[in-house]
Backbone as JSON Lines, residues from 0, in Angstrom:
{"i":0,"aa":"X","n":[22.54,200.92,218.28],"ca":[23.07,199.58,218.35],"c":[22.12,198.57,217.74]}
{"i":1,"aa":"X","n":[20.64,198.76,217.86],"ca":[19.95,197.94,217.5],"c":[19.99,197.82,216.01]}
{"i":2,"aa":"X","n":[19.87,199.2,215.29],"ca":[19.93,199.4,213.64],"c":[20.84,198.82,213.13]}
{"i":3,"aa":"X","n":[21.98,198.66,214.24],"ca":[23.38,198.43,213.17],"c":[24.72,197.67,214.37]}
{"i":4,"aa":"X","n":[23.64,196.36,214.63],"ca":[24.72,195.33,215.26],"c":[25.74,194.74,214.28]}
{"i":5,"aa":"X","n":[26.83,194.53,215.53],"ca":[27.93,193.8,215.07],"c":[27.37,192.64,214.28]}
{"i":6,"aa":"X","n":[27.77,191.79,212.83],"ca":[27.61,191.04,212.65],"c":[28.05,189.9,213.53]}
{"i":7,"aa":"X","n":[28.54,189.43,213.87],"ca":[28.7,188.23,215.08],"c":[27.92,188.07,216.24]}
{"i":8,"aa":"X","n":[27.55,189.63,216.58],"ca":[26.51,189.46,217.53],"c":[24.83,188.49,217.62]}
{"i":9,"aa":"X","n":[25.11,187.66,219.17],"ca":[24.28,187.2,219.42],"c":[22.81,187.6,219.9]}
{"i":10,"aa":"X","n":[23.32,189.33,220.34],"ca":[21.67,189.84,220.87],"c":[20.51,189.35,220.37]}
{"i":11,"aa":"X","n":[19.38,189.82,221.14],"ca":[18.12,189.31,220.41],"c":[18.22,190.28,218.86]}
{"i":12,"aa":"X","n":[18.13,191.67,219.02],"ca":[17.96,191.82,217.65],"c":[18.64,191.46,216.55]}
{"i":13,"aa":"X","n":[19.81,190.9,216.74],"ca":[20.67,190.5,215.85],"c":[19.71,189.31,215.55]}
{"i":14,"aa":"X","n":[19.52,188.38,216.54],"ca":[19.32,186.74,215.85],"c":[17.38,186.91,215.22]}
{"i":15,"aa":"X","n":[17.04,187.91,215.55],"ca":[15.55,187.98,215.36],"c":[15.57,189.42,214.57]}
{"i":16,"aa":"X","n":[15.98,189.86,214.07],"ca":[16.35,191.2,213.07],"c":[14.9,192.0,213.35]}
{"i":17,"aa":"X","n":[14.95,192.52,214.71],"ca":[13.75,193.31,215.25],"c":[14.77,194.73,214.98]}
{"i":18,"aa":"X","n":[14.61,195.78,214.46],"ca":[14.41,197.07,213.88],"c":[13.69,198.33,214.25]}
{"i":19,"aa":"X","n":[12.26,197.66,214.46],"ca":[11.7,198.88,214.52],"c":[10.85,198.87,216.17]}
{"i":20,"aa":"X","n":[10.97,199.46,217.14],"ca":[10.05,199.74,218.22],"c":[8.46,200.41,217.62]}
{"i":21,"aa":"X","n":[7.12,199.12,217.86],"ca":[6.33,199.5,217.74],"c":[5.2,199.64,218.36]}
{"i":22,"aa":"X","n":[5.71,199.14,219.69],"ca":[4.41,199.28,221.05],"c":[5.59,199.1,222.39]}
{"i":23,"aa":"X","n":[4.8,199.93,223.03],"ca":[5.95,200.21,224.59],"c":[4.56,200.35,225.63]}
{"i":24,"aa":"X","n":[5.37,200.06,226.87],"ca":[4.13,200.58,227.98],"c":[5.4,201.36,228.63]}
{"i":25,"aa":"X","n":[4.88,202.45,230.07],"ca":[5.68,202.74,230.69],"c":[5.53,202.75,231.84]}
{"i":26,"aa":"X","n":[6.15,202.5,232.77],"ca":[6.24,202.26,234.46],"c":[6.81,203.12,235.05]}
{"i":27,"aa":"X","n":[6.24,203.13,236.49],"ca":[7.09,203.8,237.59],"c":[7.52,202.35,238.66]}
{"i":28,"aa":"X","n":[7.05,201.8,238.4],"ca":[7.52,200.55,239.13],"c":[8.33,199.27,238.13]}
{"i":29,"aa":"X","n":[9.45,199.14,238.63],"ca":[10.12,198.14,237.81],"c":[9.82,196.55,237.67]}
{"i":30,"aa":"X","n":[8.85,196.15,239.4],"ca":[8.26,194.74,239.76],"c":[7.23,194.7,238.54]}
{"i":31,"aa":"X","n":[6.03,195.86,238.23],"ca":[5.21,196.43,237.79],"c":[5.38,195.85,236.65]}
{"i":32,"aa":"X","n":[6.48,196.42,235.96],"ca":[6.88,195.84,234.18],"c":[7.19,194.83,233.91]}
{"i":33,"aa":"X","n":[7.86,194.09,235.0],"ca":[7.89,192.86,234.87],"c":[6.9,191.94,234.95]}
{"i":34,"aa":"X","n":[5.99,192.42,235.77],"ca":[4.92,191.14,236.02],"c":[4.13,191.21,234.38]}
{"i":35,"aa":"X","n":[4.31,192.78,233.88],"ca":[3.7,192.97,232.98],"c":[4.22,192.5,231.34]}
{"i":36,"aa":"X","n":[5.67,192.37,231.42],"ca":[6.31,192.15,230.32],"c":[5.98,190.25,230.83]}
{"i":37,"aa":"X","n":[5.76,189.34,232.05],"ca":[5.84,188.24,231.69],"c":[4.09,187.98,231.33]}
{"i":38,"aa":"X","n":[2.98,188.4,231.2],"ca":[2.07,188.39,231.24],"c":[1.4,188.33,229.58]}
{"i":39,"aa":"X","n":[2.41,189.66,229.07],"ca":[2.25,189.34,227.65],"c":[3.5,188.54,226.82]}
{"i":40,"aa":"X","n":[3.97,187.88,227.28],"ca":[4.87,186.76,227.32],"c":[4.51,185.68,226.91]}
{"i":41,"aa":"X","n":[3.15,185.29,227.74],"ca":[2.29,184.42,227.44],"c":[1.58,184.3,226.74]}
{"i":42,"aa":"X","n":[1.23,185.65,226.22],"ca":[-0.06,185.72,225.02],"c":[0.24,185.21,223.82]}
{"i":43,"aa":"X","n":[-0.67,184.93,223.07],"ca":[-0.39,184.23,221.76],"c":[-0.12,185.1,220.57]}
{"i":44,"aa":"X","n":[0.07,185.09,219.83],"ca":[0.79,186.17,218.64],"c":[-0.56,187.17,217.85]}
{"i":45,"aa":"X","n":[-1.71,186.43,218.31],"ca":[-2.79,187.27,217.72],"c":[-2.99,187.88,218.44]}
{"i":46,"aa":"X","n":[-3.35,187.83,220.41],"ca":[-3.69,188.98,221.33],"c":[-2.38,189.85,220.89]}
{"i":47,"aa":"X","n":[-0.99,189.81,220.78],"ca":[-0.43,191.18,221.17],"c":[-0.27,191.81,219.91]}
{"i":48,"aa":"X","n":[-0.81,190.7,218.5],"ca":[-0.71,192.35,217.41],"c":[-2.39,192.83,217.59]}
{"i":49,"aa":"X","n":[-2.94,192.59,218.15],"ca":[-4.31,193.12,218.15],"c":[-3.91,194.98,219.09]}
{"i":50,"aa":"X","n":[-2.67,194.43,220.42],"ca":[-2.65,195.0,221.38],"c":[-2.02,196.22,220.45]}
{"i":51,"aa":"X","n":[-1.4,195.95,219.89],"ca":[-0.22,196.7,219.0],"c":[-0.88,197.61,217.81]}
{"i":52,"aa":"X","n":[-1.96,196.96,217.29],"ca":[-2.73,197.66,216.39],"c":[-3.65,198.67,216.54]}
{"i":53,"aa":"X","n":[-4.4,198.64,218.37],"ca":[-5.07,199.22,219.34],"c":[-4.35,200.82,219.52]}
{"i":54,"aa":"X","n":[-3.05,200.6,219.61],"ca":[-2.15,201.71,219.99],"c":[-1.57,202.4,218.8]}
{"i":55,"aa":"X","n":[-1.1,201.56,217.74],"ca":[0.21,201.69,216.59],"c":[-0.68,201.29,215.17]}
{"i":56,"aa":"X","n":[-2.03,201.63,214.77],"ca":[-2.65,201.03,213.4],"c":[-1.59,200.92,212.39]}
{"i":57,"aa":"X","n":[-1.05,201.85,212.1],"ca":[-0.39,201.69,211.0],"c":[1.44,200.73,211.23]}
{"i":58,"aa":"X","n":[1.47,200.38,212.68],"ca":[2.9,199.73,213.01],"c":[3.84,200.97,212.71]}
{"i":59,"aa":"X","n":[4.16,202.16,213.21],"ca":[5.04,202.97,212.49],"c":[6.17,202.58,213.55]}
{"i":60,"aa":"X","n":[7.07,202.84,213.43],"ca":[8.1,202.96,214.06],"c":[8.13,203.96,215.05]}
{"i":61,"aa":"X","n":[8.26,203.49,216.87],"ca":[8.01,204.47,217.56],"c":[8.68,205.33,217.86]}
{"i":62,"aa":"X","n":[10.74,204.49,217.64],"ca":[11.67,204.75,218.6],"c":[12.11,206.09,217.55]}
{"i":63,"aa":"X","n":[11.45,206.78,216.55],"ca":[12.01,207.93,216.05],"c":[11.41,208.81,217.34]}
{"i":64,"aa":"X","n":[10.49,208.93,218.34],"ca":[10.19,209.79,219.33],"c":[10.97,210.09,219.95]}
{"i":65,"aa":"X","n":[11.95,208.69,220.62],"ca":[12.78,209.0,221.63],"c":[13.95,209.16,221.15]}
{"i":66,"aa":"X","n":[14.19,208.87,219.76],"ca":[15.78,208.88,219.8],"c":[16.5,210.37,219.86]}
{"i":67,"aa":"X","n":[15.92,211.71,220.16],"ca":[16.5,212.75,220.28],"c":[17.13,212.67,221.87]}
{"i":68,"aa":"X","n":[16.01,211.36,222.62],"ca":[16.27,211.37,224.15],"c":[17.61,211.42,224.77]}
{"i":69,"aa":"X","n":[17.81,209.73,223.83],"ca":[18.92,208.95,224.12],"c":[20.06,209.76,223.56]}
{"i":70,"aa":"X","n":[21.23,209.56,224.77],"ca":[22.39,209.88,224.09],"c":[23.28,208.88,223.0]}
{"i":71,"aa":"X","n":[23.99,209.45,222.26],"ca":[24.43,208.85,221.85],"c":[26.28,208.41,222.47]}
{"i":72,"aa":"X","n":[25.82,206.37,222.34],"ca":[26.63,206.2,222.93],"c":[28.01,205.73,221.8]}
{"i":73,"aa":"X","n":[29.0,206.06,221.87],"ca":[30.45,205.36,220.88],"c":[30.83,204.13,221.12]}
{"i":74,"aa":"X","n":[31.41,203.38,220.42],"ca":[31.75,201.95,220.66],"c":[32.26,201.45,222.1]}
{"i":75,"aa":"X","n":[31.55,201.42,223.27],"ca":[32.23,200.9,224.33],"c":[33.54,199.94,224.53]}
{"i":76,"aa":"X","n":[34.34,199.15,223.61],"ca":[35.32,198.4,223.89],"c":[36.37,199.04,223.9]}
């Protein structure tokens, strides 16, 4: 869905043409990710590509790992 939104769509990746997953954390606690997703929320655009470069040097695209995970879903409407 993300690769290939509806044109009309308002999602974020539609209006911000984000593509590629290139830094993730992962949780067992959902409060956990949140405190953590608003934390780097705040950071300024140089701490989180520093954070991103720490993990991902080259920025590759991560979500080719998981996408064998995910099922694939058909047009829900």
């Amino acid at each position: 869905m993300h690769r290939n939104p509806a044109a009309e769509s308002t999602a974020f990746a539609t209006v911000y043409h984000t593509v590629a997953l290139v830094y993730y954390e992962a949780f067992d606690c959902i409060d956990i990710a949140i405190a953590r997703e608003k934390q780097l929320k705040g950071w300024r655009r140089a701490k989180k590509n520093a954070l991103i470069s720490n993990m991902n040097s080259l920025w590759e695209d991560l979500s080719v790992k998981f996408e064998r995970a995910w099922p694939v879903v058909e047009n829900m409407e």
